[in-house]
RODO-2510 file (C-alpha; in nm, 4 decimals, decimal comma):
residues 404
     n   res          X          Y          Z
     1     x    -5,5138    -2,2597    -3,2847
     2     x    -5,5742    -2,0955    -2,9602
     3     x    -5,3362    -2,0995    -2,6608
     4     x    -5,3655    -2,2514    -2,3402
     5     x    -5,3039    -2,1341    -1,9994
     6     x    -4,9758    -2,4117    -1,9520
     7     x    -4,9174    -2,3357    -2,3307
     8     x    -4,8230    -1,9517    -2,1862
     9     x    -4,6745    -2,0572    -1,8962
    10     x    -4,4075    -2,2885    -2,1019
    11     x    -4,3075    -2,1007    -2,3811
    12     x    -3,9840    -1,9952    -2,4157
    13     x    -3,7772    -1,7820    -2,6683
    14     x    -3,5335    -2,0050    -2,8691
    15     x    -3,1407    -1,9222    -2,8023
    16     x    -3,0725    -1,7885    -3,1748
    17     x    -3,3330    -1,5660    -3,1839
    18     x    -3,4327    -1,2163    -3,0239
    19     x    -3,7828    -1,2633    -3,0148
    20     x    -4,0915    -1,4826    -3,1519
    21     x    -4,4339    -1,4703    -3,1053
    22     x    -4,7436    -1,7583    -3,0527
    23     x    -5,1031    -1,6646    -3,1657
    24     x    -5,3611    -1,7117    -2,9587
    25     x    -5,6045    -1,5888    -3,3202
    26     x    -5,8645    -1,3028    -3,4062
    27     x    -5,5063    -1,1416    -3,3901
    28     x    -5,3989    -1,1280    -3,0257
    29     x    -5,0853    -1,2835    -2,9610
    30     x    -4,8612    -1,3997    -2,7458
    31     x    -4,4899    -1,2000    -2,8042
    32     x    -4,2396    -1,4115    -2,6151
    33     x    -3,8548    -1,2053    -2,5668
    34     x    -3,5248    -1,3892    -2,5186
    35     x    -3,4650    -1,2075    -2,2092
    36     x    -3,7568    -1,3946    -2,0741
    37     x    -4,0353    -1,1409    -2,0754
    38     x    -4,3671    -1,2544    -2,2146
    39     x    -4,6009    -0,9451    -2,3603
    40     x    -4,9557    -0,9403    -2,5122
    41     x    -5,0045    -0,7853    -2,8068
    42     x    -5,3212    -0,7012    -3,0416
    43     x    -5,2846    -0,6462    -3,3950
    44     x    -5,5575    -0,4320    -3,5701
    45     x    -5,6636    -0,2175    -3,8330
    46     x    -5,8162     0,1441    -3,8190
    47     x    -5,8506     0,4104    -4,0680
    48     x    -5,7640     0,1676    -4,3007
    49     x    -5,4204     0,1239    -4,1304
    50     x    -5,2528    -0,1574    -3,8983
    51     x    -5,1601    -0,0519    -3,5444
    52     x    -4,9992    -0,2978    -3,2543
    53     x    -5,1638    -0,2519    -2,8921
    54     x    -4,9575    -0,3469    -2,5909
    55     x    -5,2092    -0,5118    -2,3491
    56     x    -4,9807    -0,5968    -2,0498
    57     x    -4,6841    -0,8085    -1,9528
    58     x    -4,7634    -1,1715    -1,8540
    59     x    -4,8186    -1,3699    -1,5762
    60     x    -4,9757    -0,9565    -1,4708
    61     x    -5,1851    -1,0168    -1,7757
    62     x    -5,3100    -1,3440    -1,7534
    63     x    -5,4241    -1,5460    -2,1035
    64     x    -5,8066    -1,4618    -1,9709
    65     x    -5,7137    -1,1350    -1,8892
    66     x    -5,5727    -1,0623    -2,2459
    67     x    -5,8516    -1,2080    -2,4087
    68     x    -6,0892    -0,9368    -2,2087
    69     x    -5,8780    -0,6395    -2,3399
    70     x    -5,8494    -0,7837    -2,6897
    71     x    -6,2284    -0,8564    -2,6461
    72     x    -6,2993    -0,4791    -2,5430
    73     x    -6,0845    -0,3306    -2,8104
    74     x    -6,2622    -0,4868    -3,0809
    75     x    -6,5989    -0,3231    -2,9511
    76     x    -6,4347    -0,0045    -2,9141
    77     x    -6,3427    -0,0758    -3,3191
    78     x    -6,6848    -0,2080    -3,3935
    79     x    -6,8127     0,1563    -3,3063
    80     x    -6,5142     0,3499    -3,4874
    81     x    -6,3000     0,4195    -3,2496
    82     x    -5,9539     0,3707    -3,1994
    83     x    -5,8980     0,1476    -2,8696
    84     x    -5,5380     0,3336    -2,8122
    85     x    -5,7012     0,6457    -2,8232
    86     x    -5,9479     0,5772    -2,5989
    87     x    -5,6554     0,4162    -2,3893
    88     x    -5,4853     0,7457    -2,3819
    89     x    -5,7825     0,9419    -2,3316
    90     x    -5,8521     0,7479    -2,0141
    91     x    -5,4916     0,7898    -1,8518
    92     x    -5,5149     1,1728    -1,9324
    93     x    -5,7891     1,1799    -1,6867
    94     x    -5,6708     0,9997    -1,4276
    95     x    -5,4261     1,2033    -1,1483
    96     x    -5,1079     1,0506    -1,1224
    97     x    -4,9325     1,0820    -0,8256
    98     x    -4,6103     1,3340    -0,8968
    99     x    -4,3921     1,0776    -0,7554
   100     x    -4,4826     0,7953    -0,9719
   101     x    -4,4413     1,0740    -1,2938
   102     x    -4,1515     0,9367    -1,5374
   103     x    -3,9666     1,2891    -1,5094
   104     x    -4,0038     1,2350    -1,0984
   105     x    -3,8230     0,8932    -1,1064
   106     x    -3,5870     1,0041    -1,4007
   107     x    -3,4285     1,2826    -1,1791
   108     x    -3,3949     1,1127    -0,8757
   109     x    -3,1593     0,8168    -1,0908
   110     x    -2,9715     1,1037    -1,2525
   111     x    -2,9230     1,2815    -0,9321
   112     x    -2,7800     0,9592    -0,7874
   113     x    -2,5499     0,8921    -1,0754
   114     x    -2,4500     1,2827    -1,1750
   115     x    -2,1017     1,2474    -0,9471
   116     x    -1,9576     0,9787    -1,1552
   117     x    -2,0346     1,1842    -1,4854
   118     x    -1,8381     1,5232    -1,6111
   119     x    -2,0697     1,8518    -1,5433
   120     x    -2,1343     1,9029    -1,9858
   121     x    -2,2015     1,5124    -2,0001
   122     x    -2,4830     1,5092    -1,7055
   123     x    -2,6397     1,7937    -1,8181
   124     x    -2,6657     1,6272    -2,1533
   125     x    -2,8466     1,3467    -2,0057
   126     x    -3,0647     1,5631    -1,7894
   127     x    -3,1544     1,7369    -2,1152
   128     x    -3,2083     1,3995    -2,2842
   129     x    -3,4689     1,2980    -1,9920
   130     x    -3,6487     1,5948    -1,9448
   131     x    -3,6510     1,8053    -2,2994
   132     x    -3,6146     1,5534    -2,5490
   133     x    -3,8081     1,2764    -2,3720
   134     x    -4,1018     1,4902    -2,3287
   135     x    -4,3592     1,2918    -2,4870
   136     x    -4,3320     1,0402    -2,1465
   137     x    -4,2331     1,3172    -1,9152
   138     x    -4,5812     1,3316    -1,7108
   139     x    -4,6661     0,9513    -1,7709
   140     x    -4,7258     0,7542    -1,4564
   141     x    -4,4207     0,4899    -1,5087
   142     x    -4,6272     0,1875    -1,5023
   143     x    -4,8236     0,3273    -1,7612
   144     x    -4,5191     0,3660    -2,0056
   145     x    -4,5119     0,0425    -2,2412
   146     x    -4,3063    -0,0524    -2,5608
   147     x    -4,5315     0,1681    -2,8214
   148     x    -4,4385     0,4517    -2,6468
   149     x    -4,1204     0,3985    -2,6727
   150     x    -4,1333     0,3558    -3,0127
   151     x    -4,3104     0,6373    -3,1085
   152     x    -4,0413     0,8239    -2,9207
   153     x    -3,7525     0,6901    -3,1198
   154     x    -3,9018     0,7503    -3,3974
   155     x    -3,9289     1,1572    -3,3073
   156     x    -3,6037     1,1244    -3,2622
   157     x    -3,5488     1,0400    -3,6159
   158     x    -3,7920     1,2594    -3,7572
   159     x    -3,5855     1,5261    -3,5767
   160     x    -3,2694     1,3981    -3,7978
   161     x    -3,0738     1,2783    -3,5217
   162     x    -3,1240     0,9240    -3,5644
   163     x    -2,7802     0,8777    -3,3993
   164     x    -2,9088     0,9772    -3,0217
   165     x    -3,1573     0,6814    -3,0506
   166     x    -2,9803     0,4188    -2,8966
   167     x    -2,7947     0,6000    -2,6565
   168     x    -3,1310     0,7474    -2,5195
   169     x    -3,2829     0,4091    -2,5294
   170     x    -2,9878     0,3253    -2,3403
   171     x    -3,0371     0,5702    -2,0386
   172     x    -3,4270     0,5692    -2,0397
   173     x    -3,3346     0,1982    -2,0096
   174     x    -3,1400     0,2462    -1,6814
   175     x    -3,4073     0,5147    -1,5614
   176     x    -3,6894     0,1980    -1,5832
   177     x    -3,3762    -0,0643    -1,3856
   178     x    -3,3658     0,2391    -1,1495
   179     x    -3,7413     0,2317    -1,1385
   180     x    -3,8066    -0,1799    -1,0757
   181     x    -3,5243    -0,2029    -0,8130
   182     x    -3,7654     0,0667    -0,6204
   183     x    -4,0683    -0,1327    -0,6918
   184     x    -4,2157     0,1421    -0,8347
   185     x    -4,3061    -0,0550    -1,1893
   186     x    -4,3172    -0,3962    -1,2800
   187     x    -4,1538    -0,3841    -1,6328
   188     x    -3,8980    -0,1805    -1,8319
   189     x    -4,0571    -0,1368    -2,1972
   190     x    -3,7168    -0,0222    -2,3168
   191     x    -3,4961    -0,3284    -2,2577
   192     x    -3,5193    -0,5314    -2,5638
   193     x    -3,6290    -0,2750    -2,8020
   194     x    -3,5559    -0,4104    -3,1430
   195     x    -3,4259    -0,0316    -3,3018
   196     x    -3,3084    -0,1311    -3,5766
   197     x    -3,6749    -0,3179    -3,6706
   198     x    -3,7928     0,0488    -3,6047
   199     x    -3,5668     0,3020    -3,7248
   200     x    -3,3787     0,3148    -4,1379
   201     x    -3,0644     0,1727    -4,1387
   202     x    -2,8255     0,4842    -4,0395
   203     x    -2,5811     0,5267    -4,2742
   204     x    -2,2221     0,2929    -4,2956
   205     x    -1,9497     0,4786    -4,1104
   206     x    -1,6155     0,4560    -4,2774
   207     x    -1,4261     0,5049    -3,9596
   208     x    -1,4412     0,3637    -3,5991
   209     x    -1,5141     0,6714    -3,3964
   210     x    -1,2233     0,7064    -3,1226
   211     x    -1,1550     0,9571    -2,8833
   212     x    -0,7648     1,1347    -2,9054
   213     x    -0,7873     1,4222    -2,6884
   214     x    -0,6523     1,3289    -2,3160
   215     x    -0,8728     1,5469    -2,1337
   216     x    -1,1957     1,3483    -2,3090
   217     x    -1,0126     1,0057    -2,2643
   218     x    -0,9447     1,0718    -1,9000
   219     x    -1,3186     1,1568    -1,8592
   220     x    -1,3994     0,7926    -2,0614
   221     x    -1,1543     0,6200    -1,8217
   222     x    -1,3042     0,6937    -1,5019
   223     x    -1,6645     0,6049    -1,6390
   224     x    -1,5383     0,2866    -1,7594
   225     x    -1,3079     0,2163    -1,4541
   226     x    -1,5648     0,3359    -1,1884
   227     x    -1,9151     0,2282    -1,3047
   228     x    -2,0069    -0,1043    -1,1894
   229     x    -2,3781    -0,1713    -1,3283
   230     x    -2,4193    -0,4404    -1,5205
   231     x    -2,2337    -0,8125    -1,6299
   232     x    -1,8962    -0,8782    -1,4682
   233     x    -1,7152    -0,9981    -1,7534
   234     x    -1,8404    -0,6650    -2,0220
   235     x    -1,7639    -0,4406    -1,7668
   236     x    -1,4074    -0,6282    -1,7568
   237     x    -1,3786    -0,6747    -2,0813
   238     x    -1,4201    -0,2810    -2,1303
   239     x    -1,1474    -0,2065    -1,8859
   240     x    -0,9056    -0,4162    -2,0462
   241     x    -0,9539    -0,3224    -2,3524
   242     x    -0,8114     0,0304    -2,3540
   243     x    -0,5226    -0,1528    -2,1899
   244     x    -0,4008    -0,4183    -2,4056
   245     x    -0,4474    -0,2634    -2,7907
   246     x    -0,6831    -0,5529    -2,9076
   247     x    -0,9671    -0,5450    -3,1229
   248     x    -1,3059    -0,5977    -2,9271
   249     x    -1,3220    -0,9854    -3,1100
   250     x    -0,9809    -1,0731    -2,9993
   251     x    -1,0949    -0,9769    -2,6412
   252     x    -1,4002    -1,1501    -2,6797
   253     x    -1,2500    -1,5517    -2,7905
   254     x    -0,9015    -1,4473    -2,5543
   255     x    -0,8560    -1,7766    -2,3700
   256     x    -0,6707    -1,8443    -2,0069
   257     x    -0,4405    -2,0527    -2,1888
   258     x    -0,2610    -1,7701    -2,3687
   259     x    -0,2031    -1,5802    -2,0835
   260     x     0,1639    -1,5841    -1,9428
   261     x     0,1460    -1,4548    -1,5801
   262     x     0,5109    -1,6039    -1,5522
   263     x     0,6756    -1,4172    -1,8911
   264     x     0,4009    -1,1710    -1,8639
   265     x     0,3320    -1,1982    -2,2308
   266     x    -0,0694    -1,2871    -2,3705
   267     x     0,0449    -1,5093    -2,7141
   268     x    -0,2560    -1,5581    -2,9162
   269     x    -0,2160    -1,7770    -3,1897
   270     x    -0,2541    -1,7012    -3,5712
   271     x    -0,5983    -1,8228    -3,5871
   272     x    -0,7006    -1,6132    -3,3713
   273     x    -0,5942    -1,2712    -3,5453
   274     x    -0,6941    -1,0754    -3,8067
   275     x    -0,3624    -1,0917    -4,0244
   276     x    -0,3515    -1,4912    -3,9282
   277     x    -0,0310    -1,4519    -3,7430
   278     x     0,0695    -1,4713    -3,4008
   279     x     0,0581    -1,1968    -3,1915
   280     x     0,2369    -1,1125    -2,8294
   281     x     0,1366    -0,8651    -2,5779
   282     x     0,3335    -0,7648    -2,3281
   283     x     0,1274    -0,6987    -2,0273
   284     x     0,1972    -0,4390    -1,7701
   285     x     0,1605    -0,5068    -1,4533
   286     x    -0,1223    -0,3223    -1,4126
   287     x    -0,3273    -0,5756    -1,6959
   288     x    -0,1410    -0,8519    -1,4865
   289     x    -0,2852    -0,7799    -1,1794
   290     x    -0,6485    -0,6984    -1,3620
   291     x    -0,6490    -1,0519    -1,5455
   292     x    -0,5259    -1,2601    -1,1776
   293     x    -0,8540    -1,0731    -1,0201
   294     x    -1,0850    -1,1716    -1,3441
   295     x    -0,9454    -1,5306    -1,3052
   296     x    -1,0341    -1,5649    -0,9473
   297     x    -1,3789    -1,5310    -1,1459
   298     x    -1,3987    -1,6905    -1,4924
   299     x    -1,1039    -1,9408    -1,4018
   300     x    -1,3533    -2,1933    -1,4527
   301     x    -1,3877    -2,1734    -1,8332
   302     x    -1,1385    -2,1639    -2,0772
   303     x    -1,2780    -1,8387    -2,1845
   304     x    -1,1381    -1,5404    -2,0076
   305     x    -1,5033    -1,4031    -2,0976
   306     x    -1,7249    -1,6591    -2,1276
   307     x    -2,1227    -1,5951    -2,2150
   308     x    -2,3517    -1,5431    -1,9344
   309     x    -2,5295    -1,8952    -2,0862
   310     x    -2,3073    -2,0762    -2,2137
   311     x    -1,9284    -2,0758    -2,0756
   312     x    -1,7655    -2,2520    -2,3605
   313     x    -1,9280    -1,9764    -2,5794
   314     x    -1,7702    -1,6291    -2,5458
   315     x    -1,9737    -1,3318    -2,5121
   316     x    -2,2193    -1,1525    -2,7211
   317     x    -2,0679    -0,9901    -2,9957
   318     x    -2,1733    -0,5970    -2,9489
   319     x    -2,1671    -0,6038    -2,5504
   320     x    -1,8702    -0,3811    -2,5408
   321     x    -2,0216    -0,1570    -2,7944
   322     x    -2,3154    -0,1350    -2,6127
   323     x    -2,1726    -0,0235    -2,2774
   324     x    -2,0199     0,2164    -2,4027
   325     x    -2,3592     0,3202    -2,5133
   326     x    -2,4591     0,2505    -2,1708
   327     x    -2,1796     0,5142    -2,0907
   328     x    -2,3039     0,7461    -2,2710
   329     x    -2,0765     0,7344    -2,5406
   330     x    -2,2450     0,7642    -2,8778
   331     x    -2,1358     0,5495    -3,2214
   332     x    -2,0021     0,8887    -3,3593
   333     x    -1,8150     0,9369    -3,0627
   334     x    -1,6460     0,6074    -2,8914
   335     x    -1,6492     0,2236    -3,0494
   336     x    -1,5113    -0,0157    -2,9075
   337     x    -1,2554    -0,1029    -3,1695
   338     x    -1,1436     0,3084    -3,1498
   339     x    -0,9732     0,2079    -2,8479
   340     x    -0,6569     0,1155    -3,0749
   341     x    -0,6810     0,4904    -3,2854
   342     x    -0,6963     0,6362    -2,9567
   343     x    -0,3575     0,4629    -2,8377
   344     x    -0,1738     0,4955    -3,1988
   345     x    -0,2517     0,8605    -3,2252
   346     x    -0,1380     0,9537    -2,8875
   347     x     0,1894     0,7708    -2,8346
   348     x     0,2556     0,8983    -3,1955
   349     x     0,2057     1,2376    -3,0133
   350     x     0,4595     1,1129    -2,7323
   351     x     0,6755     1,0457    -2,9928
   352     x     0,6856     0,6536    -2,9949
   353     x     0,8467     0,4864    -3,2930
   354     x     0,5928     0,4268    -3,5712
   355     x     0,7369     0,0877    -3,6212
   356     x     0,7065    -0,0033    -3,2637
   357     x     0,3538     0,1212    -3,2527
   358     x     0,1907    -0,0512    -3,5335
   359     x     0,3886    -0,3567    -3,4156
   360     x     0,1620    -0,4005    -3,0975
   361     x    -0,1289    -0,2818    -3,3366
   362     x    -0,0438    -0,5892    -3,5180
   363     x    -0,0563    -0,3999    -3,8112
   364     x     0,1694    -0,5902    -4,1389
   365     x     0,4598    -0,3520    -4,2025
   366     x     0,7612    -0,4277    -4,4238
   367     x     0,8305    -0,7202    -4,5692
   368     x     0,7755    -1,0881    -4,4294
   369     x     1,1549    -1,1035    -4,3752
   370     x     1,1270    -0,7727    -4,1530
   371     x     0,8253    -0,8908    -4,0043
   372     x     0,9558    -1,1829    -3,8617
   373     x     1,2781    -0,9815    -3,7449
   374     x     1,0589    -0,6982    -3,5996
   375     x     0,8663    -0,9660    -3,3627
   376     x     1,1512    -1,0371    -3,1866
   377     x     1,3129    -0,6805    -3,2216
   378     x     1,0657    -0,4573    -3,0636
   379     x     0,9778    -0,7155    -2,8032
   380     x     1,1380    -0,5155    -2,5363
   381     x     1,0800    -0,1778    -2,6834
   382     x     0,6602    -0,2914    -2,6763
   383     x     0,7287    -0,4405    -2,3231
   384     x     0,7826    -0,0811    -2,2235
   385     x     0,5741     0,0961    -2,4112
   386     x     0,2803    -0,0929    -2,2879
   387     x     0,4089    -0,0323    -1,9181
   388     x     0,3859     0,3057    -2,0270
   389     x     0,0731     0,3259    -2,1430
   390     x    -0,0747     0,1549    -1,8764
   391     x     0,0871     0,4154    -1,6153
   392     x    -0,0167     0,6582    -1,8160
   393     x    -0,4251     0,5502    -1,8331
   394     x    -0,3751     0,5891    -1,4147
   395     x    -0,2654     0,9536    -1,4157
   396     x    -0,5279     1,0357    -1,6652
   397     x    -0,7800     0,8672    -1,4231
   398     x    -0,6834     1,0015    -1,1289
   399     x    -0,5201     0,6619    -1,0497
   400     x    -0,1590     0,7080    -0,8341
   401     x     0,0859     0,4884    -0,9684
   402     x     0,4797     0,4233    -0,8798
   403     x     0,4940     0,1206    -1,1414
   404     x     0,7754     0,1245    -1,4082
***
């Protein structure tokens, strides 16, 4: 059945869901995102295979208008010729003005962001946009759409480095955000872009990738400490985390209730941990101060991070993940759960007490007995090795600090 014109206006994406999409028939449809973007699309077949055409983001694109283009692309077929090769043939003729060039607007976000980056780690990126990204280099931005982007990626794994992927989907990403808050495009083709509907499933890795060395945390500090793009409560959430030894679903369901601003202590109960026991953590008073600023905030829901939609909910499960991909911290370099290695190794280095360690790891040692002795033991012991830790973080980050 074919759409209508309120049809398109109305529909929405459902809440558990990423994506769906409405047919308007003779294969054009309707693909409707949960971030709210609507985009026309135009199944077909040539050469005996079945190719996708992007034919514009709605309400640009109007239901009419994407009935002309599907219209026009099925005469194009008719005579034997591909309609996204003519497409392309037609923007290869065209001048396009050097400042509205991908590789023009990619370099001007990278030269406003290179400060906050080390000097290896922006010319990494700089190599990412202008080298490896080469197949949009010279295309006029608003001429850039999701197939593109695609084909892309999937260079990227031909190349067998199916690991940059997502972190260059990441920063192209932030190069099309840097590109609508100039009004210089209407749309950013790579937000949304289901990868792993695109690339093979990489590989299982065994272990969390985690940073040890101090000169490479100090480096991950500052970007997570001093870049503010994006959701209050992941960026939050990401600074605590390095700061409190939790794993990233602990941080995600912690609740207002189980912090102690009095005792300085966050209980969470058994239900809420991994080895269904409680847990304490002793917060310094650097994570004390952090969590009374969040709750000036998120005070209102029970949720220290609640979801962006729903604050009984707590956020999305891979947000911290992904900013650190946002960071530009690859999965075979920094996860979020890593965090933890990267305490446990160093303050093994510093010569902590293993016991006392893998206590605030909440890591089962011993025997139940011992356990339960050990949780009242090391209490003080954690209370200032956490301190510690957290003065520790500040040097590393440039951060002066005269708590103890």
């Amino acid at each position: 059945m074919s759409l209508t014109a309120q049809e398109v206006k109305n529909l929405t994406c459902p809440e558990d869901q990423s994506q769906v999409k409405r047919s308007d028939g003779n294969n054009l449809f309707l693909l409707i995102k949960s971030n709210g973007s609507k985009l026309w699309r135009l199944r077909f077949r040539h050469a005996g295979k079945y190719q996708e055409m992007a034919l514009g983001k709605y309400p640009s694109i109007s239901l009419s208008d994407a009935r002309k283009l599907a219209e026009g692309a099925r005469a194009s077929l008719i005579n034997g010729i591909n309609p996204m090769d003519e497409r392309r043939e037609r923007k290869r003729t065209k001048t396009t003005p050097k400042d509205k060039l991908f590789e023009t607007i990619a370099l001007k976000w990278w030269e406003q962001q290179k400060d906050s980056w080390s000097e290896d780690h922006a010319a990494r990126i700089k190599r990412w946009l202008l080298v490896d990204s080469k197949s949009i280099t010279n295309l006029h931005i608003e001429e850039i759409d999701a197939g593109h982007i695609t084909e892309l990626m999937l260079a990227i794994e031909a190349a067998g480095t199916p690991k940059k992927a997502p972190v260059m989907l990441a920063v192209i990403s932030r190069v099309f955000g840097y590109a609508l808050a100039h009004r210089l495009t209407r749309n950013n083709p790579a937000q949304g872009l289901p990868l792993r509907d695109i690339l093979k499933p990489l590989p299982k890795v065994k272990h969390m990738a985690a940073i040890v060395k101090p000169n490479e945390l100090a480096q991950l500090i500052k970007d997570i400490d001093s870049t503010q793009s994006g959701n209050y409560c992941t960026i939050e959430a990401l600074k605590l985390i390095p700061r409190v030894f939790l794993r990233p679903t602990e941080i995600r369901n912690l609740k207002w209730e189980y912090v102690d601003f009095d005792d300085l202590l966050i209980r969470i109960p058994s239900e809420n941990m991994k080895k269904d026991r409680e847990h304490l953590v002793p917060m310094s008073k650097q994570v004390a101060q952090h969590l009374t600023e969040i709750k000036a905030v998120t005070g209102y829901s029970v949720l220290v991070f609640p979801n962006q939609r729903d604050s009984n909910k707590p956020m999305s499960k891979n947000v911290l993940t992904n900013r650190l991909r946002d960071l530009g911290y690859p999965a075979d370099v920094m996860s979020a759960h890593g965090f933890r290695s990267t305490a446990s190794t160093i303050l093994h280095e510093k010569g902590w007490n293993h016991d006392v360690i893998e206590a605030q790891l909440a890591h089962l040692t011993g025997t139940a007995t011992s356990r339960a002795y050990n949780r009242s033991v090391f209490l003080s012991e954690r209370t200032k090795l956490m301190q510690e830790w957290a003065n520790y973080l500040d040097v590393l980050s440039g951060v002066s600090t005269n708590k103890g």
